[in-house]
C-alpha positions, 0 to 999 in steps of 0.5 A: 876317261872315268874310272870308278873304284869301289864306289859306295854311296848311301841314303841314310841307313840305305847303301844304294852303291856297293863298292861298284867298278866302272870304266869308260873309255874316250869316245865310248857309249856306255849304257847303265842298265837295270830296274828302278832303285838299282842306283843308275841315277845314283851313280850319275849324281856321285860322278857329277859329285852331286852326293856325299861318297861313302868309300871308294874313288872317281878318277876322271883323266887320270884326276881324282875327282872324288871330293871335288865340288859340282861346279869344278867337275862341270868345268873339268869336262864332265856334264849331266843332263839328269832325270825329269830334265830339271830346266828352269821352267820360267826362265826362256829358251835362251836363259836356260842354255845362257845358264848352261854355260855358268862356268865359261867367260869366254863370251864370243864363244858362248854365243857361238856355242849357243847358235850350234845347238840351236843348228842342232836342235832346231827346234829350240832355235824356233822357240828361243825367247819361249819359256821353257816350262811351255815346251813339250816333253820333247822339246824339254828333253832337247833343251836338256841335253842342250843346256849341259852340252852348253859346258863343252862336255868331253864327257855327257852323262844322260839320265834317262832321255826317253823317259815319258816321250812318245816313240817318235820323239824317242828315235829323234832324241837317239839319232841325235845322241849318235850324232854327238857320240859321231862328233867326239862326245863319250857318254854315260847312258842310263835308260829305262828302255835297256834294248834302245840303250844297247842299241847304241852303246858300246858296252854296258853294266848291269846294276842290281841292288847297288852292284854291278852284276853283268857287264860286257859289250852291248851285243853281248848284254843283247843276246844274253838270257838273262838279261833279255829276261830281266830286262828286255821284255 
C-alpha cells in the first residue's frame, strides 16, 4: 500500500530523515519504534506531506505522492491523527468530525459516517454538542482518531494515542485500534510505549537519529536484546 524510497527530510541545517526505507502492506499494523527526535513523527508529517521532502520518494498504491499537497493525500485514502491530538478546542463535538470530513460532498454519507463513529466511540456520542477543549484527555484521543477516520481512510497514520492517558484509558484506545485493524484500516503506528505498540503490530522499524536500524516482525523486535534494551525497559 506505501512505500517509502530513500527519504530525507531536514529542519534547517538538521537532517531529521536519512534516506529511510519503508513499506506497508494492505491490511498490516505497522509500528515505528525509537527515542524522542528519532524522526517517527517526522516521518508521519512527510507521508500526510505536511513538510518539504528533501530527497527521496512516497509511493502510495502504486502513486507518487511525494509532491502532492496535504489535502490531495487526505483524499487520496491516507489520514493522520497527529501528536497532542490537535482538536479544535471550541469548536463541539460534532464540528470537529464535520471538519474531518472537508474533502468529501457526499452529505448523506457524511452523516452517516458521523452516526458509526459515534457507535464506535460512545462517548463522544454522549458529548456531541460539548466543546472538544473540555473533554478529558482520552476523550481528546477518541475524537482525534475520530475525526481522521472521518475521511474514510485506507490508511491511518496514529501519532502517539497513548501519550499522557492513564493505563485504563491506554487499553481502551488499543482495543479499539484493533477493532479498526479487524475492520480493513492498515495503520502506521508510532508510540511511545514501543511494548504496546509490538503488541499489536504486525511488524516494525526501528529509528535511531533519522535511520531505520532494525526491522522485522513485531515478535521478533519483541525478543530482540537489543531492543528490549533500548526500548522496552
Amino acid at each position: 500500500m506505501l512505500e517509502i524510497q530513500k527519504l530525507s527530510v531536514n529542519y534547517g541545517g538538521i537532517q531529521a530523515l536519512q534516506a529511510i526505507d519503508l513499506e506497508i502492506n494492505s491490511g498490516e499494523i505497522v509500528t515505528l519504534i525509537g527515542a524522542n527526535g528519532a524522526g517517527k513523527t517526522t516521518t508521519l508529517k512527510a507521508i500526510s506531506r505536511l513538510l518539504t521532502i528533501r530527497d527521496g520518494l512516497i509511493i502510495y498504491k502504486e502513486r507518487n505522492i511525494t509532491r502532492e499537497p496535504a489535502h490531495a493525500v487526505v483524499g487520496l485514502g491516507i489520514a493522520h491523527s497527529p501528536e497532542g491530538r490537535r482538536i479544535l478546542a471550541r469548536q463541539t463535538v460534532l464540528d470537529n468530525l464535520q471538519l474531518g470530513a472537508y474533502t468529501r460532498s457526499d452529505r448523506l454519507g457524511i452523516k452517516a459516517d458521523i452516526e458509526q463513529q459515534f457507535l464506535t466511540f460512545p462517548r463522544l456520542a454522549e458529548r456531541r454538542d460539548q466543546l472538544a477543549g473540555t473533554l478529558s484527555g482520552g476523550e481528546q484521543q477518541m475524537l482525534a482518531i475520530a475525526r481522521a477516520l472521518m475521511s474514510r481512510p485506507q490508511l491511518l497514520l496514529l501519532d502517539e494515542p497513548s501519550l499522557g492517558l492513564a493505563p485504563a484509558i491506554v487499553r481502551e484506545i488499543f482495543t479499539i485500534i484493533q477493532k479498526l485493524h479487524d475492520a480493513g484500516v492498515t495503520i502506521l503506528l508510532v508510540e511511545q510505549n514501543a511494548t504496546l505498540a509490538l503488541q499489536y503490530a504486525d511488524r516494525g522499524y526501528v529509528l535511531e537519529a533519522g535511520r531505520i536500524t532494525l526491522t522485522g516482525a513485531a515478535g521478533q523486535l519483541l525478543s530482540n536484546d537489543q531492543v528490549r534494551k533500548a526500548y522496552l525497559g
